[in-house]
C-alpha positions as CSV (number, residue, x, y, z in Angstrom):
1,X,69.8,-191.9,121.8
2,X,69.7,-190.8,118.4
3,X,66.7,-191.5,115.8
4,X,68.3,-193.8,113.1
5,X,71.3,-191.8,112.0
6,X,68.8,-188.4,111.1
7,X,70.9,-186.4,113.8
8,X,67.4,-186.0,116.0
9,X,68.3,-186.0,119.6
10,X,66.5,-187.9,122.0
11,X,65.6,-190.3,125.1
12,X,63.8,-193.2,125.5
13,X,61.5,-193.7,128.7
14,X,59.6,-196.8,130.4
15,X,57.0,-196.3,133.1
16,X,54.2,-198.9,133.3
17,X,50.7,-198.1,134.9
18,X,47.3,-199.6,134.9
19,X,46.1,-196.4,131.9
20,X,48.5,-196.5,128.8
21,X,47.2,-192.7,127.6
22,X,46.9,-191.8,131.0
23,X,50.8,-192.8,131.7
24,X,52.0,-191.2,128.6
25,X,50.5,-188.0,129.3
26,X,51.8,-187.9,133.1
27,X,55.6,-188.6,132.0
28,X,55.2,-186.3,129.1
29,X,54.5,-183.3,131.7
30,X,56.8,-184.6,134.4
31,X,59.8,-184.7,131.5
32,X,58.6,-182.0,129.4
33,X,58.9,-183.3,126.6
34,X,59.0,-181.4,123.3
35,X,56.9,-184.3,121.3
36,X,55.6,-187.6,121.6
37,X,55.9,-190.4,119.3
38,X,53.6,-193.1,119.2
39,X,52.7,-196.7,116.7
40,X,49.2,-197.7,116.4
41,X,48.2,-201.1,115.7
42,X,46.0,-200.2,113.3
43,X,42.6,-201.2,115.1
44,X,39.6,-200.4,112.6
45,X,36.7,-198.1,113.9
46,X,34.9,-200.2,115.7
47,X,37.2,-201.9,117.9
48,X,38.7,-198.9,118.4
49,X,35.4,-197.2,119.8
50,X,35.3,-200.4,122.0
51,X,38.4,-200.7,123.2
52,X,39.2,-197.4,123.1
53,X,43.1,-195.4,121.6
54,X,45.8,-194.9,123.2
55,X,47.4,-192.4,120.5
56,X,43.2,-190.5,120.9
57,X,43.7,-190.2,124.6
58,X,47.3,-188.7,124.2
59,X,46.4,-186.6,121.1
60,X,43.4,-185.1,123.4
61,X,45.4,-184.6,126.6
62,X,49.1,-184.1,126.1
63,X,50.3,-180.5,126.1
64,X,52.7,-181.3,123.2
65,X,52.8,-182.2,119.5
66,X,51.9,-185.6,119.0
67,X,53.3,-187.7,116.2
68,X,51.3,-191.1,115.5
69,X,53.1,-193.7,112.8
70,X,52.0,-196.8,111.4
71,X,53.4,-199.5,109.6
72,X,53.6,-198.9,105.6
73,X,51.4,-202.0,104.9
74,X,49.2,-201.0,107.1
75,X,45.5,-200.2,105.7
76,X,43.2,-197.6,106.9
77,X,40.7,-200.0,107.9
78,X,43.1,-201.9,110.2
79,X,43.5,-204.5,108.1
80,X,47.3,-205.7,106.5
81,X,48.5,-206.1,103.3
82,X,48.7,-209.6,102.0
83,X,51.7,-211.2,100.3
């Protein structure tokens, strides 16, 4: 696969499990991987704290550089923008 015509090799993975973060950082070892890429969904702070990340558990456990991205209209308080 390559990343949107940039040139940037790479491969695309599925493996489900019962721990999203705890998955992620399992295939990342057993591929070793050079980086992970992950989205958010833009949860604010508290639901976040509540529900717990995702992209915190990998960014805390993975052995790699981790690369989060979010959507451009996307707020820092989780919100979107409106039309």
């Amino acid at each position: 696969m390559i990343c949107f015509g940039r040139q940037v090799p790479g491969r695309m993975v599925v493996k489900f499990g019962q721990h999203p973060g705890e998955s992620i950082v399992e295939l990342a070892r057993e591929e070793r991987v050079s980086m992970v890429v992950l989205g958010t969904r833009g949860l604010g702070t508290l639901r976040r704290t509540i529900l717990g990340s995702v992209s915190d558990y990998v960014l805390h456990h993975v052995h790699c550089p981790v690369a989060v991205c979010s959507h451009p209209e996307q707020h820092h308080n989780g919100s979107t923008a409106s039309a």
